[in-house]
LUMMIFI-173429 format. One record per residue (C-alpha): residue number from 1; residue in three letters; x, y, z. Coordinates in pm, whole numbers. Layout:
N
[atom NUM 'Ala' [X Y Z]]
...
end
This chain:
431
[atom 1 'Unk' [9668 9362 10091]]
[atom 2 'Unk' [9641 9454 9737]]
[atom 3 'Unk' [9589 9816 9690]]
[atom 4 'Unk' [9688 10111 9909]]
[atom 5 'Unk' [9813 10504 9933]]
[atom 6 'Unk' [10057 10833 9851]]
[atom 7 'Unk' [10127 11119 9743]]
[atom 8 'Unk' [10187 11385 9438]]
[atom 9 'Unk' [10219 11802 9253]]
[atom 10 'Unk' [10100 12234 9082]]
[atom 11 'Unk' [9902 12394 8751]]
[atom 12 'Unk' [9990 12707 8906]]
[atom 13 'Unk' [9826 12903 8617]]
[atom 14 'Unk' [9487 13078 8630]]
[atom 15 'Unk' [9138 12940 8617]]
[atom 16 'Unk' [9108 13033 8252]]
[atom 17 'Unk' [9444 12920 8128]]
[atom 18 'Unk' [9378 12591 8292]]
[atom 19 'Unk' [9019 12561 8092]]
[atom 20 'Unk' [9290 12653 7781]]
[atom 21 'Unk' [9536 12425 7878]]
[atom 22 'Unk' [9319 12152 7903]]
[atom 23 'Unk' [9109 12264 7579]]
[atom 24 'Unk' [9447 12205 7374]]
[atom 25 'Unk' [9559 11896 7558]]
[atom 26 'Unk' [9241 11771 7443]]
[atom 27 'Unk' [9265 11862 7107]]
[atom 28 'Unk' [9592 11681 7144]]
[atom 29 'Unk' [9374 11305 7207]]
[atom 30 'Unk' [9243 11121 6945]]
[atom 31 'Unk' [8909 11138 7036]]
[atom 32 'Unk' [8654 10958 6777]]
[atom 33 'Unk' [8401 11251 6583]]
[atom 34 'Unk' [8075 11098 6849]]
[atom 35 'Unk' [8295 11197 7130]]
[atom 36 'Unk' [8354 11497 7096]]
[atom 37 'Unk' [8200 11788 7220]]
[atom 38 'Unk' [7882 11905 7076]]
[atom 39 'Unk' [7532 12063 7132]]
[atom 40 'Unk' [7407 11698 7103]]
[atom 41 'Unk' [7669 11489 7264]]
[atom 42 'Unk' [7558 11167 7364]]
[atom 43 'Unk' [7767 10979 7650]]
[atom 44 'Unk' [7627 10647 7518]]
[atom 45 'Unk' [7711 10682 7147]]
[atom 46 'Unk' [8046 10888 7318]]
[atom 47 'Unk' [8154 10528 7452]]
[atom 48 'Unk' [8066 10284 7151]]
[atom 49 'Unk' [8296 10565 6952]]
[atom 50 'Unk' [8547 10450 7236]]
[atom 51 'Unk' [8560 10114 7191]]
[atom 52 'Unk' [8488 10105 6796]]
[atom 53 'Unk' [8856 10247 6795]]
[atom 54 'Unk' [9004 9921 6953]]
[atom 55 'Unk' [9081 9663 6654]]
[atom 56 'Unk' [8899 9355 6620]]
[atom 57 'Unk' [9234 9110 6652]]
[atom 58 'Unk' [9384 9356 6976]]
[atom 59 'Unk' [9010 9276 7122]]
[atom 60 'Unk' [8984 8925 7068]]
[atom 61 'Unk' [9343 8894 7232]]
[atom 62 'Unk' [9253 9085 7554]]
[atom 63 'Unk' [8897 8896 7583]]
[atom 64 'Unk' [9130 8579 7529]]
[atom 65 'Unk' [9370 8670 7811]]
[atom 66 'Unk' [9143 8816 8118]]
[atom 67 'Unk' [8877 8473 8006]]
[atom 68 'Unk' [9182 8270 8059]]
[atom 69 'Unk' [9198 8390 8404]]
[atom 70 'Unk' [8876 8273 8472]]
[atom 71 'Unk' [9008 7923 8450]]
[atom 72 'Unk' [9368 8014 8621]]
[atom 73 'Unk' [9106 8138 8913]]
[atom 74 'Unk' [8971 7736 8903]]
[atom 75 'Unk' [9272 7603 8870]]
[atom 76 'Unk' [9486 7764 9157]]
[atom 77 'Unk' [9239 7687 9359]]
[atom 78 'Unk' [9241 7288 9225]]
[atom 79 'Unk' [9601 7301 9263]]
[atom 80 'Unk' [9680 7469 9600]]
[atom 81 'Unk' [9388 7250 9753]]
[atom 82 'Unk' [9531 6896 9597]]
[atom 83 'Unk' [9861 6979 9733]]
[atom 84 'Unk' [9722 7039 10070]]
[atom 85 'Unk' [9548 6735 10099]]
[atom 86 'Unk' [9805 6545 9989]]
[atom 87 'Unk' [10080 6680 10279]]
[atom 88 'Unk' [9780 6605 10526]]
[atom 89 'Unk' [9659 6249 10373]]
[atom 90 'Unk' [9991 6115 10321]]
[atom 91 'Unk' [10138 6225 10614]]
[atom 92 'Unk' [10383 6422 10479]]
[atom 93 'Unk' [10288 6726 10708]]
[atom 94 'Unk' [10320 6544 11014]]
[atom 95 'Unk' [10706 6371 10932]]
[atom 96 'Unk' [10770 6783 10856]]
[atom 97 'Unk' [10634 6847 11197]]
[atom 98 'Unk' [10831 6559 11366]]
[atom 99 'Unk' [11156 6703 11196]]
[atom 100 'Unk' [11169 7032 11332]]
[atom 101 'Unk' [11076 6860 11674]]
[atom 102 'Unk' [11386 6663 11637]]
[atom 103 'Unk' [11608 6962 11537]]
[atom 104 'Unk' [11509 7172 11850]]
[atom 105 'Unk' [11309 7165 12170]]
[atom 106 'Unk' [11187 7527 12124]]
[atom 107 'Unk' [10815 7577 12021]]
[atom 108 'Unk' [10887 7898 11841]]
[atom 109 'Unk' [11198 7735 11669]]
[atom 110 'Unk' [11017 7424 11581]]
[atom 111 'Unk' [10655 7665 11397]]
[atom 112 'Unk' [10922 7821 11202]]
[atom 113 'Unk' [11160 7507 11078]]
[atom 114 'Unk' [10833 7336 10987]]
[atom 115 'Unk' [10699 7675 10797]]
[atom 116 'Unk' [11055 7658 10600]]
[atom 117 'Unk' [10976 7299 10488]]
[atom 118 'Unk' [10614 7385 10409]]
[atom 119 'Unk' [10681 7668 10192]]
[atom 120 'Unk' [10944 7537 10004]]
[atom 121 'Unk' [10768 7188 9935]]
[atom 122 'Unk' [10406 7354 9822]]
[atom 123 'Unk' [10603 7642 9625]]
[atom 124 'Unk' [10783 7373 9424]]
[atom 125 'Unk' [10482 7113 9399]]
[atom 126 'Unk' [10283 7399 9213]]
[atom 127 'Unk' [10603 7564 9001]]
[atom 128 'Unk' [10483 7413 8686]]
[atom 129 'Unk' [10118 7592 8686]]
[atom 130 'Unk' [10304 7937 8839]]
[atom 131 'Unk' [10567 7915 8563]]
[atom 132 'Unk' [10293 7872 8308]]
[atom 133 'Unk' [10095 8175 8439]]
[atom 134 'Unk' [10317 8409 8546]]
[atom 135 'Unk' [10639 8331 8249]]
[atom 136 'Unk' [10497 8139 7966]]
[atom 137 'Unk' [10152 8280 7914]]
[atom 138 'Unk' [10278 8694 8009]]
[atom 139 'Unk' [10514 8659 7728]]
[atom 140 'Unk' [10267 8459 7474]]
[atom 141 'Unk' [10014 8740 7516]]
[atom 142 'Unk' [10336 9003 7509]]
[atom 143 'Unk' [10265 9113 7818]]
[atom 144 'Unk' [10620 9069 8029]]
[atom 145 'Unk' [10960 9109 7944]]
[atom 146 'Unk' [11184 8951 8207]]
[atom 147 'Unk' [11382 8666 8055]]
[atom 148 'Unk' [11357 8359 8267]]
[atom 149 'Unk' [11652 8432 8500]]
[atom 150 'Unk' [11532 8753 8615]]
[atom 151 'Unk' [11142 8638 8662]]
[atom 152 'Unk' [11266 8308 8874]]
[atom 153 'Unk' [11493 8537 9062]]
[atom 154 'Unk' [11212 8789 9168]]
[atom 155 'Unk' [11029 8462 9232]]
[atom 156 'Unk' [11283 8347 9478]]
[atom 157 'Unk' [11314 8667 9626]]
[atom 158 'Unk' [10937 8613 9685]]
[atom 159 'Unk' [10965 8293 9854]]
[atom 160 'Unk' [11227 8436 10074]]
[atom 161 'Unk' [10976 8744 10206]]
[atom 162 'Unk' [10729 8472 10230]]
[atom 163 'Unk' [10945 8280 10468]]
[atom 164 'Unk' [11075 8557 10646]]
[atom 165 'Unk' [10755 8749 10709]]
[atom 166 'Unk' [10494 8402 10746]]
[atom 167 'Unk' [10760 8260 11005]]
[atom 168 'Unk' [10718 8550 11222]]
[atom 169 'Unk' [10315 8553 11151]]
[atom 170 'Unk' [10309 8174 11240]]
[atom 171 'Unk' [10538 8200 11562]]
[atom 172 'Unk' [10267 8469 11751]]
[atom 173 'Unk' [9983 8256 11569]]
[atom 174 'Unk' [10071 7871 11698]]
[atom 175 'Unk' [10155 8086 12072]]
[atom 176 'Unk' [9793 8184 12068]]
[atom 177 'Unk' [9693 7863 11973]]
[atom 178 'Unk' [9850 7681 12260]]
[atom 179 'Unk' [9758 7964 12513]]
[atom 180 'Unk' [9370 8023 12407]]
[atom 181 'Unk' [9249 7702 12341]]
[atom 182 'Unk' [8882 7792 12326]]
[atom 183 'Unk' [8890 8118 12234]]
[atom 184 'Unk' [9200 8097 11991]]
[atom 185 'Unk' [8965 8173 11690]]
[atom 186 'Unk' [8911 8538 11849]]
[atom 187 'Unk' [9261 8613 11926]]
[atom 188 'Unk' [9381 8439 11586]]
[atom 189 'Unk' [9175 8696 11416]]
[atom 190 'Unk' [9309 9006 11572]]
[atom 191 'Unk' [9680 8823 11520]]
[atom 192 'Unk' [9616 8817 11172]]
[atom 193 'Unk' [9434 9155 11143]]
[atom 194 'Unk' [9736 9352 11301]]
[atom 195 'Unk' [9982 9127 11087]]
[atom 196 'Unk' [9834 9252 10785]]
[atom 197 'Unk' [9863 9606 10910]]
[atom 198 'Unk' [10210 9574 10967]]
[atom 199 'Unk' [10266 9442 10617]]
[atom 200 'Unk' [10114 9705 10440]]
[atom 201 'Unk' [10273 9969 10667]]
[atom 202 'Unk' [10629 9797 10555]]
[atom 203 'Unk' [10527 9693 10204]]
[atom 204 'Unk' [10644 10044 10024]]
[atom 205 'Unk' [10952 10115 10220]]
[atom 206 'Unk' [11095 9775 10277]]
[atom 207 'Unk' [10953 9515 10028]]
[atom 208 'Unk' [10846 9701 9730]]
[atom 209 'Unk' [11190 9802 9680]]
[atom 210 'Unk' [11345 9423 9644]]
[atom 211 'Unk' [11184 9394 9313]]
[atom 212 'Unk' [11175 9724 9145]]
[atom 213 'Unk' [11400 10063 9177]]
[atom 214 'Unk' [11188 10367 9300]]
[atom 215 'Unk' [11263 10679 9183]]
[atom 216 'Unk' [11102 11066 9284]]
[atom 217 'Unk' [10973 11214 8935]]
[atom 218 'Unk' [11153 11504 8866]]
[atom 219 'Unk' [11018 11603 8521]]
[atom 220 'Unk' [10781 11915 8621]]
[atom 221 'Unk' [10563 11918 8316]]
[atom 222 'Unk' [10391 11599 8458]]
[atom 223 'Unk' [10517 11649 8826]]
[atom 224 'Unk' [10358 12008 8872]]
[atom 225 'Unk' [9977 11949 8716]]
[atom 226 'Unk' [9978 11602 8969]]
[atom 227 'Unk' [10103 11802 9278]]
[atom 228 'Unk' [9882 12123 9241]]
[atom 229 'Unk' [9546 11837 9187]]
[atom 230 'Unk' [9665 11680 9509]]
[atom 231 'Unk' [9670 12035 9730]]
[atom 232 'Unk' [9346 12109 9567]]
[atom 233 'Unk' [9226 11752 9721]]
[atom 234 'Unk' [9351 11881 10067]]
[atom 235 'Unk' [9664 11672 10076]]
[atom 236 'Unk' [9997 11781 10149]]
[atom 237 'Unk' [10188 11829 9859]]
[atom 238 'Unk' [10465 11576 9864]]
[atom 239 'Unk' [10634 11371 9600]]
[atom 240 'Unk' [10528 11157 9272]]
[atom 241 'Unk' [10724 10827 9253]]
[atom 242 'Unk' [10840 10628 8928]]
[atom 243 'Unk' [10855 10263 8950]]
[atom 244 'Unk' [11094 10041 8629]]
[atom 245 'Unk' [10805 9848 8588]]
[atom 246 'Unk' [10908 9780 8230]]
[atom 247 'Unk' [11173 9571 8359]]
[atom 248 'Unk' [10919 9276 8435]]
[atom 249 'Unk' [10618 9383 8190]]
[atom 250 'Unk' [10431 9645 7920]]
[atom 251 'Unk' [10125 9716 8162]]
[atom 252 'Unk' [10075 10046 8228]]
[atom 253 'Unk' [9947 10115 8622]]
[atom 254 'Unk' [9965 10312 8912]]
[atom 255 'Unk' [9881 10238 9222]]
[atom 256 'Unk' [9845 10342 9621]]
[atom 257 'Unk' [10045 10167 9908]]
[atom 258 'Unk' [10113 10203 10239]]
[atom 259 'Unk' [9957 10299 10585]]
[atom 260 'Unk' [9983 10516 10833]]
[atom 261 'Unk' [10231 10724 10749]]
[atom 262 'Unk' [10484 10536 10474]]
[atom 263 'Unk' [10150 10621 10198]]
[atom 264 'Unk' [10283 10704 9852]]
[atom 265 'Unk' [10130 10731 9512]]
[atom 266 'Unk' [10331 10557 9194]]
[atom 267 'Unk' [10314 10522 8890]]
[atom 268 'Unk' [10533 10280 8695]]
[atom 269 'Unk' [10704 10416 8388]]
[atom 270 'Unk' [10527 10245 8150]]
[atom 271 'Unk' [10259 10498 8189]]
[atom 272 'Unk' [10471 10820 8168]]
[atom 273 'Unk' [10604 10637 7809]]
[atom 274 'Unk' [10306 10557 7642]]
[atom 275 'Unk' [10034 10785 7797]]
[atom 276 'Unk' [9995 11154 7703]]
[atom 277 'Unk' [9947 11434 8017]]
[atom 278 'Unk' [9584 11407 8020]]
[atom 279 'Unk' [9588 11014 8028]]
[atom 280 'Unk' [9842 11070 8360]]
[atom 281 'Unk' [9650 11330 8505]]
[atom 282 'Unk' [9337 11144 8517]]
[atom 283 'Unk' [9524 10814 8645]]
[atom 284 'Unk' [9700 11036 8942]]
[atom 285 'Unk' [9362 11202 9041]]
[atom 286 'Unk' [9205 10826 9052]]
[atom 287 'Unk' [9502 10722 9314]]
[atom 288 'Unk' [9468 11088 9490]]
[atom 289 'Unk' [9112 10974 9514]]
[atom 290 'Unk' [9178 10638 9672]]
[atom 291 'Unk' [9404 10878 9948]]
[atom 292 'Unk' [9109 11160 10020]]
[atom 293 'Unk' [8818 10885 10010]]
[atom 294 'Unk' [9004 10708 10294]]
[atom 295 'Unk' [8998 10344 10100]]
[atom 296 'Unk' [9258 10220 10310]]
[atom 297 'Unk' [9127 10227 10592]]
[atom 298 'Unk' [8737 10126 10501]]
[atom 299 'Unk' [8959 9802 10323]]
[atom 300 'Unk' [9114 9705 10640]]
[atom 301 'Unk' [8742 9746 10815]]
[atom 302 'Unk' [8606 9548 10519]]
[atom 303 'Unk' [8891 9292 10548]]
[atom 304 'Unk' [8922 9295 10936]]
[atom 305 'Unk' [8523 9188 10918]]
[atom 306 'Unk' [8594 8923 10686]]
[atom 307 'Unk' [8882 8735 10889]]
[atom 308 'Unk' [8698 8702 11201]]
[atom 309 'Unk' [8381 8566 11005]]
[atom 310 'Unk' [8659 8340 10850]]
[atom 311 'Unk' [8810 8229 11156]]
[atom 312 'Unk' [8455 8155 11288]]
[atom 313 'Unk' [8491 7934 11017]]
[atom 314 'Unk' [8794 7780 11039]]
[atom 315 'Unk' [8714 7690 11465]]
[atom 316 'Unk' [8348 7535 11281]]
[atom 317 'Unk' [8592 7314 11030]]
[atom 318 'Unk' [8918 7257 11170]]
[atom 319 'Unk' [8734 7091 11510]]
[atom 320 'Unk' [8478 6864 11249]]
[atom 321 'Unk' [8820 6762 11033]]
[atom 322 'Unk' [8999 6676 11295]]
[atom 323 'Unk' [8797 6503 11492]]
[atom 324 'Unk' [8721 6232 11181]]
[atom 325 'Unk' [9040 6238 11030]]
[atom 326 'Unk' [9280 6367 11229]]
[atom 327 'Unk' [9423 6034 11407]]
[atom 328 'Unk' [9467 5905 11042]]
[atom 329 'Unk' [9665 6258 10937]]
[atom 330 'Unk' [9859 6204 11290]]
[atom 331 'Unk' [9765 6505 11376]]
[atom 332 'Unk' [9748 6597 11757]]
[atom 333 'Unk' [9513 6877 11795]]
[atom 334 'Unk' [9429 7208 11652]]
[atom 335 'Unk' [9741 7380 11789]]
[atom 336 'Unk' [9965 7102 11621]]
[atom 337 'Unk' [10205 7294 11338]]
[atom 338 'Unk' [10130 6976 11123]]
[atom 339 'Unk' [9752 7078 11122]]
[atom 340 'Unk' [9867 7389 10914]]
[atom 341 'Unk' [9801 7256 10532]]
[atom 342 'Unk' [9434 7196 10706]]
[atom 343 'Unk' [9395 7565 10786]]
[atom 344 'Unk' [9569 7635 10458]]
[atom 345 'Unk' [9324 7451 10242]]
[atom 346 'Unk' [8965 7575 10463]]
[atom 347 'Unk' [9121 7926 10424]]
[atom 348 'Unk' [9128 7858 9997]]
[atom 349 'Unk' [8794 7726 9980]]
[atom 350 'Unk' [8678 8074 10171]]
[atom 351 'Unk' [8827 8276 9963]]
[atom 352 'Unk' [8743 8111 9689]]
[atom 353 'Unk' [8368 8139 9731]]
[atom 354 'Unk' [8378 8487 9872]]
[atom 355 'Unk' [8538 8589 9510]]
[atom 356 'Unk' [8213 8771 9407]]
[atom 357 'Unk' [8182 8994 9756]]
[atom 358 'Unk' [8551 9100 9754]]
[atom 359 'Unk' [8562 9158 9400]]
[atom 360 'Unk' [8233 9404 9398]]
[atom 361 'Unk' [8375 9549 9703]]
[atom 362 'Unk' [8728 9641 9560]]
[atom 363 'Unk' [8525 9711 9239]]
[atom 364 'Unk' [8313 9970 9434]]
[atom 365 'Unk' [8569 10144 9530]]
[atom 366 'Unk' [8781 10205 9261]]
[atom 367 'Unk' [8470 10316 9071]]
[atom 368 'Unk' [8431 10594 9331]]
[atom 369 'Unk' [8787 10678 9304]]
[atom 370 'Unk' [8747 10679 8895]]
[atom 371 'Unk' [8456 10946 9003]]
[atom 372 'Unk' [8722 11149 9211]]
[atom 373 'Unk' [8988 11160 8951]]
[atom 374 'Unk' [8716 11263 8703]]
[atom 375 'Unk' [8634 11576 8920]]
[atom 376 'Unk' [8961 11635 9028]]
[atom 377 'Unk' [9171 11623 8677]]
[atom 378 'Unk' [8888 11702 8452]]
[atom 379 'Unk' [8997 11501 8150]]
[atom 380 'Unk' [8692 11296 8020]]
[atom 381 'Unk' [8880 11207 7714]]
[atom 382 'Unk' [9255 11123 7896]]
[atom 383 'Unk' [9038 10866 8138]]
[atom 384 'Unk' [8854 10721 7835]]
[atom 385 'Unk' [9164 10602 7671]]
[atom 386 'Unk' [9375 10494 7938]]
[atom 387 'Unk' [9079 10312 7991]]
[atom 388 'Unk' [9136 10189 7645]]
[atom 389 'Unk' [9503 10103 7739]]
[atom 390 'Unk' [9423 9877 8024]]
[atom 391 'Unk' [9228 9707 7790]]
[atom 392 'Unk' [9544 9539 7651]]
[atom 393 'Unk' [9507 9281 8001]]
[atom 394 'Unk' [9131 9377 8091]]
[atom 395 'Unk' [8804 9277 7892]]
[atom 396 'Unk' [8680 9599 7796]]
[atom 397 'Unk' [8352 9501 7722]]
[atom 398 'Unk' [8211 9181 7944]]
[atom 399 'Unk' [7818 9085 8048]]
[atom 400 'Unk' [7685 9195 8374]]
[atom 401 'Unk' [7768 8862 8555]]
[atom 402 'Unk' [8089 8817 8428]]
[atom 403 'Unk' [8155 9120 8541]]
[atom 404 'Unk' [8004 9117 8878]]
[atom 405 'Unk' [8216 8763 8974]]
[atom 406 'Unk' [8564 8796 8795]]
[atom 407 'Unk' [8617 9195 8788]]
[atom 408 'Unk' [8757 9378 9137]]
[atom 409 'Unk' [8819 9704 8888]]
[atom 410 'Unk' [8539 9815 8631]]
[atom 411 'Unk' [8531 9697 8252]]
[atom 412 'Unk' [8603 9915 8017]]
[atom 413 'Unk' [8275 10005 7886]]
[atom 414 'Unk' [8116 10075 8276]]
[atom 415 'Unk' [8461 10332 8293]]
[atom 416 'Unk' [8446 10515 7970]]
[atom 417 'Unk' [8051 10572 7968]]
[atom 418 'Unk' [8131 10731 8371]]
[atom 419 'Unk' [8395 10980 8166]]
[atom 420 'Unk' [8162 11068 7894]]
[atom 421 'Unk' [7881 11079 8149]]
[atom 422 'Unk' [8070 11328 8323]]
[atom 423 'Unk' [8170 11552 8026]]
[atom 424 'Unk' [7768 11530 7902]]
[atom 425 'Unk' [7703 11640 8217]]
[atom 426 'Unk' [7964 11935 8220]]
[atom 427 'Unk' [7896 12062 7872]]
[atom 428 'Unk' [7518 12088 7993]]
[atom 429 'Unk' [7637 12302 8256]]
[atom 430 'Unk' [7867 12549 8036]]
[atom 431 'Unk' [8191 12393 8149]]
end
């Protein structure tokens, strides 16, 4: 529920200032002597210029960081999977259950007092690898800039959404359960599917909001160009939003959220201080992209497909697991709340192997939505180095297989030769 949709704003000049406006804004760019535009440009040597520019120690940091995530990938997995097992094999889970039993008679009541004890005790069982990877290694790589109070109080804020919005998921879940006992694994998969639905129809107006301040863009020298690309895209031209993102870290980003109806485009303000209009323009026409290409939707299909092969799954696992172990858990049955760090833990080790397949699915699409922006903001050069700029947190330059199993966005390299593709292509043609 990662990635989503908006909206944006007009060049209204004429076709042949814009080819002049854009001519000086690239003139503007740093853009190595191979990439620039000749009678013998060559996209390949065009992106080597690229990355040549990047310094050897700035390099060797970003490889550093996005390898280390490789091994944060392993070791969430390690983590969230021992603390499972232990809540089931110590019986942990089922003295939770038992309490919220003995605190109410109510089913409903009881799913929710045990999901309140089973947050909280896994959230503070792993707090030493989540400080570590989301504090301590940010700031070592100077990548954040919250202070410890702030980033454990957007943390806790978390936890609290988590609660909230899990409770009510769990509540309709554990009813199917007891109602559908054969067929729960069917109706347990369209529970979840709508759920997540809901979420990212709430996500921008209600929850977003809670950790950052969201603000329309009102400065029309970088407003107009994004809202004029987004009519020519056949979208209604509505507003840019500006997220504080520096409050929590340097990355620049923009992304899409929302569904039916509450879509918006932002960008977070990092990008509008370090980028130059070309950089912004291409970045805008990538999330216009995501908007007109209808990702959204084909990720919920892609996602929606996924769950009910997972819960297939889960009704293969949970029956085998329980059925050998589950007297020994004292756990009663597949609709027992105390059977939940069991579907918690087969539900890891899915998602865990199917990192590959969602990753070259994501990657897909924001490749065609790279396309898109190319087309629709014509800056080659501004989508080369913001390309460069993500490479502060992003491997710019990785081997096929690294990238096709840890990347769900395109390295560096695969992004910039697409932009000086294009622009080989375009000077062919006279434009």
């Amino acid at each position: 529920m990662k990635r989503y949709l908006a909206l944006f704003s007009p060049l209204l000049f004429g076709a042949c200032l814009y080819a002049q406006g854009a001519a000086a804004a690239e003139e503007q760019l740093p853009v190595p002597s191979a990439a620039q535009a000749s009678d013998h440009f060559d996209p390949l040597a065009a992106t080597n210029a690229y990355l040549a520019t990047v310094p050897p120690d700035k390099k060797a940091r970003s490889d550093a960081y996005f390898e280390g995530g490789y091994w944060l990938l392993l070791w969430d997995f390690l983590a969230s999977a021992a603390v499972y097992f232990l809540l089931l094999s110590t019986g942990w889970s089922a003295r939770m259950r038992d309490l919220a039993e003995r605190i109410t008679r109510f089913k409903p009541l009881q799913t929710f007092l045990y999901w309140v004890q089973f947050v909280t005790v896994t959230s503070v069982l792993v707090f030493p690898l989540t400080a570590y990877e989301g504090f301590v290694r940010e700031h070592a790589y100077g990548l954040a800039t919250q202070t410890f109070g702030p980033w454990l109080g957007d943390k806790l804020k978390m936890l609290a959404v988590g609660i909230v919005l899990g409770g009510l998921f769990l509540i309709v879940f554990y009813g199917v359960l007891r109602r559908a006992p054969r067929s729960w694994w069917i109706w347990g998969s369209a529970v979840t599917i709508v759920f997540q639905m809901f979420t990212a129809v709430i996500a921008p107006v209600y929850i977003a909001p809670l950790f950052n301040k969201y603000t329309e863009l009102d400065d029309p020298r970088i407003k107009d160009p994004i809202l004029s690309m987004a009519r020519a895209s056949g979208i209604p031209a509505g507003n840019v939003y500006v997220m504080d993102a520096s409050r929590q870290s340097t990355r620049v980003s923009a992304n899409v959220s929302g569904f039916l109806g509450t879509e918006r485009i932002t960008l977070n303000d990092n990008l509008l201080k370090r980028c130059t209009l070309p950089e912004i323009e291409t970045v805008m026409g990538h999330e216009i992209g995501h908007y007109v290409l209808n990702h959204v939707y084909k990720q919920v299909l892609f996602f929606g497909v996924l769950t009910v092969l997972g819960f297939a799954f889960l009704r293969w696992a949970v029956a085998r697991a329980l059925t050998r172990w589950g007297g020994s858990w004292r756990v009663r049955g597949v609709d027992d709340v105390a059977a939940l760090p069991l579907f918690a833990l087969l539900i890891s080790i899915y998602a865990f192997v199917l990192t590959p397949i969602t990753n070259t699915y994501i990657r897909t699409m924001e490749y065609e939505a790279d396309i898109f922006g190319l087309n629709a903001a014509n800056q080659p050069d501004g989508e080369a180095l913001i390309d460069l700029k993500l490479g502060d947190y992003r491997k710019l330059d990785p081997g096929p297989v690294e990238e096709f199993v840890f990347f769900d966005h395109p390295s560096g390299r695969v992004r910039i030769h697409a932009a000086m593709r294009w622009k080989a292509e375009h000077l062919r043609s006279g434009h």
